[in-house]
C-alpha distance (Angstrom), angle and dihedral (degrees) to the residues before:
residue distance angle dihedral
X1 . . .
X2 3.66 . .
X3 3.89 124.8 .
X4 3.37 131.6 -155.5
X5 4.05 143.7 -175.1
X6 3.84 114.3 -120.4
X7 3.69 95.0 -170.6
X8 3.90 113.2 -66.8
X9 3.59 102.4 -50.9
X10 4.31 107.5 54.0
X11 3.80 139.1 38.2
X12 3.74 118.6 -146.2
X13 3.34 110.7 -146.6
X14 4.13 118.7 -160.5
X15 3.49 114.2 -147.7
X16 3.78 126.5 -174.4
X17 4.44 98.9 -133.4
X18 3.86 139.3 5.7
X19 4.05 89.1 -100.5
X20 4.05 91.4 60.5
X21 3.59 91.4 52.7
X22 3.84 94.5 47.3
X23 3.40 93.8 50.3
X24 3.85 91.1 46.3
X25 3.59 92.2 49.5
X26 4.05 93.3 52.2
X27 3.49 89.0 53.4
X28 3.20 101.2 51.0
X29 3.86 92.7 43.4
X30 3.84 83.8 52.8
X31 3.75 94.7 51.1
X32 3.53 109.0 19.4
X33 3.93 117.6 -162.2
X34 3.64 127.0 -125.3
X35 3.64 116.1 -83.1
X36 3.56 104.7 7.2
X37 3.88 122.0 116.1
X38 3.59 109.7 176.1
X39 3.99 140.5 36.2
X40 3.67 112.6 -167.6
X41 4.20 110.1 -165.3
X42 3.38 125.4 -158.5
X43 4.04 129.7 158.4
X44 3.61 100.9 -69.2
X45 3.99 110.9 -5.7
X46 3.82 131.0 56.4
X47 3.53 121.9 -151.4
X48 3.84 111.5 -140.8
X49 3.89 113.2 -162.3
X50 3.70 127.1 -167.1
X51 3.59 138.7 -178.9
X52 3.99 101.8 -114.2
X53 4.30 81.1 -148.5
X54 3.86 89.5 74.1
X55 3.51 104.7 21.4
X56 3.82 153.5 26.0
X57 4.05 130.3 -130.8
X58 3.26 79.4 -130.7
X59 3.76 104.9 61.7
X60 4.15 82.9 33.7
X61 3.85 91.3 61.6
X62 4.21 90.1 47.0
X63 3.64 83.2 45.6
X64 3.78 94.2 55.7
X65 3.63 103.0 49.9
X66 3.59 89.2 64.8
X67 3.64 105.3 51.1
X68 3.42 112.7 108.3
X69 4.51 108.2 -135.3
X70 3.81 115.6 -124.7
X71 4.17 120.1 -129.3
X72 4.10 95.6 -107.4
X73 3.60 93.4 -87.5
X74 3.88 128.0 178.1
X75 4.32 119.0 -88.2
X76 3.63 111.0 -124.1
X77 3.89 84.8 -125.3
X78 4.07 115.2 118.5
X79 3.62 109.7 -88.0
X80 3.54 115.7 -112.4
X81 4.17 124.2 -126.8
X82 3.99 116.0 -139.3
X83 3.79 102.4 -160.2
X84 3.68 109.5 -143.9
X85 3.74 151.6 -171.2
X86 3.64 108.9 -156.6
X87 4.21 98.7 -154.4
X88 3.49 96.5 112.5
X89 4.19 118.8 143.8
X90 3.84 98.8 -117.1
X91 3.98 92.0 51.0
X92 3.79 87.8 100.3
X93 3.59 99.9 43.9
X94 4.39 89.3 43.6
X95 3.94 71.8 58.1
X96 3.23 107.3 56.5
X97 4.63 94.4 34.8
X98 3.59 82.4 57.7
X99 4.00 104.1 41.0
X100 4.05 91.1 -134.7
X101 3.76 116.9 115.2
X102 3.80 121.7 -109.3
X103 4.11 104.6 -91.1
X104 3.70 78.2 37.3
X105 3.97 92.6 72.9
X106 3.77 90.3 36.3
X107 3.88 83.5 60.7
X108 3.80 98.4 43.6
X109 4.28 88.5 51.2
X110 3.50 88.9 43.7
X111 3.56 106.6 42.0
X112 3.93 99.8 59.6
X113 4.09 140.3 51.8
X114 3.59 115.8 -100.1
X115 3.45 111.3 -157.0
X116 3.99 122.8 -155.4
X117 3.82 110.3 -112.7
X118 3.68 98.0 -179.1
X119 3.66 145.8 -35.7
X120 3.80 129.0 -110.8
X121 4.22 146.2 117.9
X122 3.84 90.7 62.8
X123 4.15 143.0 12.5
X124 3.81 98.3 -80.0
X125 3.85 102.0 11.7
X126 3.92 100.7 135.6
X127 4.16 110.9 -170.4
X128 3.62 97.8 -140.4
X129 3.98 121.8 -158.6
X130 4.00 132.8 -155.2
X131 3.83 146.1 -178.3
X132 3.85 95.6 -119.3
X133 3.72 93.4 102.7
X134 4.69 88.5 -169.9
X135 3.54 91.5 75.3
X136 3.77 95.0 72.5
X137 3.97 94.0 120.9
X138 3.84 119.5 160.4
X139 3.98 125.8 -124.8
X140 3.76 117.4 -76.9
X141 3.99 105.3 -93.1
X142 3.60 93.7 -128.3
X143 3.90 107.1 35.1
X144 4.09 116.7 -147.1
X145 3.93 118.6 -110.4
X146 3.97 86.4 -135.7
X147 3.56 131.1 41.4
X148 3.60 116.0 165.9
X149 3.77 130.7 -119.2
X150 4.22 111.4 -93.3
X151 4.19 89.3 30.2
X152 3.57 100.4 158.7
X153 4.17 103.1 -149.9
X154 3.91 153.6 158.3
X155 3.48 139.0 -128.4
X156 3.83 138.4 163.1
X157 3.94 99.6 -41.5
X158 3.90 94.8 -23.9
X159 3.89 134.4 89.4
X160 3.76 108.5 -167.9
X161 4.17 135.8 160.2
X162 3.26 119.4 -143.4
X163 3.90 129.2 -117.4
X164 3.35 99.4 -153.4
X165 3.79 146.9 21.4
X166 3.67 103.6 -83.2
X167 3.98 143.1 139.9
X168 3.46 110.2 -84.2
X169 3.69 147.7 174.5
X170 3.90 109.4 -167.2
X171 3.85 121.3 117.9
X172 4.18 97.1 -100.2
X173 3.97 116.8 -136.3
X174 3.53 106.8 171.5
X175 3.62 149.9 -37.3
X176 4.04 139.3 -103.0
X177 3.58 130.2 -162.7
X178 3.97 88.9 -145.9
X179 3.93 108.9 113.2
X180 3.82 115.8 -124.2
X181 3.64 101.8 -157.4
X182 3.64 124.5 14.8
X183 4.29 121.0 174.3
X184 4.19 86.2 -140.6
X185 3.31 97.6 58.4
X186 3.72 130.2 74.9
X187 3.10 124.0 -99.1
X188 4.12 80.5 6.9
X189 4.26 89.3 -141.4
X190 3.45 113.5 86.7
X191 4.20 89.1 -164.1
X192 3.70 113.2 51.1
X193 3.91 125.4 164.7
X194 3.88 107.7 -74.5
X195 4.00 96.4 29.4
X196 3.66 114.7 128.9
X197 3.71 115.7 -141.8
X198 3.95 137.3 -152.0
X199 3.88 122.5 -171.6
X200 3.66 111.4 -153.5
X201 4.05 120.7 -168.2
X202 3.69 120.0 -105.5
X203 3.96 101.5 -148.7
């Protein structure tokens, strides 16, 4: 672990996987240390801020060292359902990259919890992480100019749907009609760090 001063109001801390910062994260949600109101994930950093009124980087950074990093456990919040139609164009080729049949990837995205890691790319894009180690697919090698808003897809270690039409390279699934980011609600993304996630089939 490596720490570092962003000005006076964050602490970068440099973590060597995904699974240290996860289990940093939860245990600093679960105890959370004086002074500090925000923890930004992302794959191998976290991004501690504080408010400088009630604390120091200083005292942050001392604070740090000692707390002790939860296995990436499950949040006692409700678990959300992502209603899903799994007809997406790289279904067969997800297929074939992982040697399971077709239904047999619906089943393996459907039949765990996904658990957002972090948030990034776009307003609402939640990088969502699961125990079903055959999903592993790379990027597409040539990513589309358009993919459209509710694309249900997998890359690396990640599954992911898009909340708006974008570019993209991940290996699309599916779609769902449920919005990932909307400015009326609150907060307005539906997939923040922590939230556990369950895809259910649309048939």
């Amino acid at each position: 672990m490596r720490l570092l001063p962003c000005g006076d109001a964050a602490v970068l801390v440099e973590l060597a996987a995904l699974d240290e910062v996860l289990a940093l994260h939860a245990a600093l949600v679960a105890e959370p240390l004086a002074g500090v109101v925000d923890l930004v994930p992302a794959a191998r950093t976290l991004l501690v801020r504080i408010d400088p009124a009630g604390t120091t980087v200083r005292a942050v950074r001392q604070a740090l060292v000692q707390v002790q990093p939860r296995p990436r456990g499950r949040r006692a919040s409700a678990l959300l359902e992502v209603p899903a139609s799994y007809d997406g164009p790289d279904l067969a080729e997800v297929a074939e990259l992982t040697g399971l049949r077709e239904r047999e990837v619906v089943a393996a995205h459907t039949g765990q919890t996904w658990t957002v890691a972090f948030a990034g790319f776009a307003p609402g894009f939640g990088y969502l992480v699961g125990d079903d180690h055959r999903l592993h697919v790379p990027r597409r090698a040539h990513p589309r100019t358009r993919v459209p808003a509710g694309a249900v897809g997998l890359a690396g270690e990640f599954t992911g749907v898009y909340p708006r039409e974008s570019p993209g390279g991940w290996q699309l699934l599916g779609r769902t009609d449920l919005a990932m980011w909307d400015l009326r609600r609150e907060p307005p993304a539906l997939l923040e760090p922590g939230v556990r996630v369950r895809f259910v089939e649309l048939r």
